[in-house]
SEGUTOR-981011 format. One line per 4 residues: for each residue x, y, z of N, C-alpha, C. Coordinates in nm, 2 decimals. Example, Ala and Ser with C-alpha at 12.3 -4.5 7.8 and 13.67 -1.06 7.14 Angstrom:
1.32:-0.57:0.78:1.23:-0.45:0.78:1.32:-0.33:0.78 | 1.28:-0.22:0.71:1.37:-0.11:0.71:1.29:0.00:0.79
END
This chain:
-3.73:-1.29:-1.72:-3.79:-1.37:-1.83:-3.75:-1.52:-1.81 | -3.84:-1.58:-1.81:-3.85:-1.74:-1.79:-3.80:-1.82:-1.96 | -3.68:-1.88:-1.94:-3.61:-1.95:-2.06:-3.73:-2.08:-2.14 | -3.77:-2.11:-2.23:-3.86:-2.18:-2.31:-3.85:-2.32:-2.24
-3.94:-2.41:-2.21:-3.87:-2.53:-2.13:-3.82:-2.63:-2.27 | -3.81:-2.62:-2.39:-3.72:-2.67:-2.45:-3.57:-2.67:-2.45 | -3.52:-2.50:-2.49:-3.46:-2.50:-2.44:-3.34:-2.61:-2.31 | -3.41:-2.59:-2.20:-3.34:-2.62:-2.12:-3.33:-2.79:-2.06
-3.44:-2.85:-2.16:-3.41:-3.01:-2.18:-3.36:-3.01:-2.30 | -3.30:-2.93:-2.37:-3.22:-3.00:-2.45:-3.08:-2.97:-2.41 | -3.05:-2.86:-2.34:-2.92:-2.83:-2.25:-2.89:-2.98:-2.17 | -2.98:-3.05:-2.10:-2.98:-3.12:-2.03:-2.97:-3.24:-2.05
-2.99:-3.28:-2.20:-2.99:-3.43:-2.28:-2.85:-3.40:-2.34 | -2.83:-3.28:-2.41:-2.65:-3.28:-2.45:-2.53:-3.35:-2.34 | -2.57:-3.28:-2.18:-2.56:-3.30:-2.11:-2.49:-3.43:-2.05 | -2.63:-3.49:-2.04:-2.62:-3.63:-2.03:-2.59:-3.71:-2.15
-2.56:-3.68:-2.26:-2.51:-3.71:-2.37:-2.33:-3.73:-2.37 | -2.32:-3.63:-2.33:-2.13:-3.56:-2.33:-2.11:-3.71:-2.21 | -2.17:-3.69:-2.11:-2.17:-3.77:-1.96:-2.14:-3.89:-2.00 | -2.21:-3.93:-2.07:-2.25:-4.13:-2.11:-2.15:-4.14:-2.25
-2.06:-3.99:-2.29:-1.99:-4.04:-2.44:-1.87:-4.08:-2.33 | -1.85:-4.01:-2.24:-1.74:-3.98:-2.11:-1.78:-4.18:-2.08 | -1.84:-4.19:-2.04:-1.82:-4.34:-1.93:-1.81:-4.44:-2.02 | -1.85:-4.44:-2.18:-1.83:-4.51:-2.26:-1.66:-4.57:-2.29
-1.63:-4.45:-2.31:-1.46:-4.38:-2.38:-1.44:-4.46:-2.26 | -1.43:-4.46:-2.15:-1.34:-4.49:-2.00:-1.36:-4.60:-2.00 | -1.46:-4.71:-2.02:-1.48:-4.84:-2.03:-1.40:-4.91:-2.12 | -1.39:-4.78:-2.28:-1.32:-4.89:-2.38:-1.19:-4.90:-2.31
-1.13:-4.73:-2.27:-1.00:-4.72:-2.21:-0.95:-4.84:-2.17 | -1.04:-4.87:-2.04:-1.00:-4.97:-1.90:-1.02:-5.13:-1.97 | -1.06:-5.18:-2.12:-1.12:-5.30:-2.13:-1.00:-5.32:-2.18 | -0.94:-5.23:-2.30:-0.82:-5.19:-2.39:-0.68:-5.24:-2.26
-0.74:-5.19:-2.16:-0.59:-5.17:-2.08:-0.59:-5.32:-2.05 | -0.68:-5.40:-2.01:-0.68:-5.52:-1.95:-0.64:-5.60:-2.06 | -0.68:-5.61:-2.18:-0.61:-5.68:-2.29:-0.45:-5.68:-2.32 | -0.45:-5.59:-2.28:-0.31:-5.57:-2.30:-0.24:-5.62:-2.19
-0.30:-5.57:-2.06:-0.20:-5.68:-1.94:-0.23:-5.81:-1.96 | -0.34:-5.85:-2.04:-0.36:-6.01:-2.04:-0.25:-6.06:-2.17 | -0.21:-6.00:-2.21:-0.13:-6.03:-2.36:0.00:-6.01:-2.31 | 0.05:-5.94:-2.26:0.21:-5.92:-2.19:0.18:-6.01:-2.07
0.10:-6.05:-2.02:0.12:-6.21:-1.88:0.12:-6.30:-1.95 | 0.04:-6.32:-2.08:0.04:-6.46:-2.17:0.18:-6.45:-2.18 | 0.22:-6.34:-2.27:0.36:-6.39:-2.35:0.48:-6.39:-2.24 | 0.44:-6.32:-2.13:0.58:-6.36:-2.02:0.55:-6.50:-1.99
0.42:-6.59:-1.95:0.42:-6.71:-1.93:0.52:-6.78:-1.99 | 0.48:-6.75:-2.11:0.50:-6.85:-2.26:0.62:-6.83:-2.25 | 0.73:-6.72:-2.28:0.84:-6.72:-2.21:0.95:-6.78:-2.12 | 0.84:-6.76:-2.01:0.94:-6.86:-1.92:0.91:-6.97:-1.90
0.78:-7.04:-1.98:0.80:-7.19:-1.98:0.91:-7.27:-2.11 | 0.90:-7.11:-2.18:1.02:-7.23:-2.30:1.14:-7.18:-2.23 | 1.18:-7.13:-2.12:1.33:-7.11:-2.13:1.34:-7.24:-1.95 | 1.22:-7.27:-1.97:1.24:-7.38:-1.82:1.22:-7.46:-1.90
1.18:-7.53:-2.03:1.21:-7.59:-2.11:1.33:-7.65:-2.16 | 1.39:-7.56:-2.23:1.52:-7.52:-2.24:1.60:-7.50:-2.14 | 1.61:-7.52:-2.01:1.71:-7.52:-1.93:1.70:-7.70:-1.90 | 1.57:-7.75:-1.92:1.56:-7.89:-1.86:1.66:-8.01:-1.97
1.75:-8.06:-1.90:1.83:-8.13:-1.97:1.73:-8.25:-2.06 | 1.78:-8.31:-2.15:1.66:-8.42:-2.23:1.65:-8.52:-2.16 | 1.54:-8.61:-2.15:1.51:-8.72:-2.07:1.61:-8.83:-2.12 | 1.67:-8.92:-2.01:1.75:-9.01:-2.03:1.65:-9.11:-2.09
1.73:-9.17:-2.21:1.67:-9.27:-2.30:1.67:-9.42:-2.24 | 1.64:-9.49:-2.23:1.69:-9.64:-2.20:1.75:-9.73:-2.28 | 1.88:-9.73:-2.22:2.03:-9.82:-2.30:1.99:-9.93:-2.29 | 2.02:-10.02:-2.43:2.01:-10.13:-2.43:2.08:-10.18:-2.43
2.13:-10.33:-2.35:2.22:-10.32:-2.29:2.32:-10.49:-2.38
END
């Protein structure tokens, strides 16, 4: 017996439904992940420019003499 051809395009749209929920999900995953290494390199930047900051002695003033 031959299955109704509805049936079996709709097997095939869930299908590709599940597929495209799958590469959706994996994009937010990987966009989520990149934010986050972009936010921990900002704040390490920011970091070590205030502590190179802070190590740099204050600029000598000009004595009046």
């Amino acid at each position: 017996m031959a299955a109704p051809a509805g049936e079996a395009s709709s097997k095939l749209l869930r299908f590709l439904c599940f597929v495209g929920a799958g590469v959706i999900c994996t994009k937010a995953i990987n966009t989520y992940r990149d934010y986050e290494r972009k936010q921990e390199a900002s704040a390490a930047a920011a970091e070590a420019a205030a502590a190179l900051v802070a190590a740099d002695p204050a600029p000598a003033t000009a004595a009046k003499p």
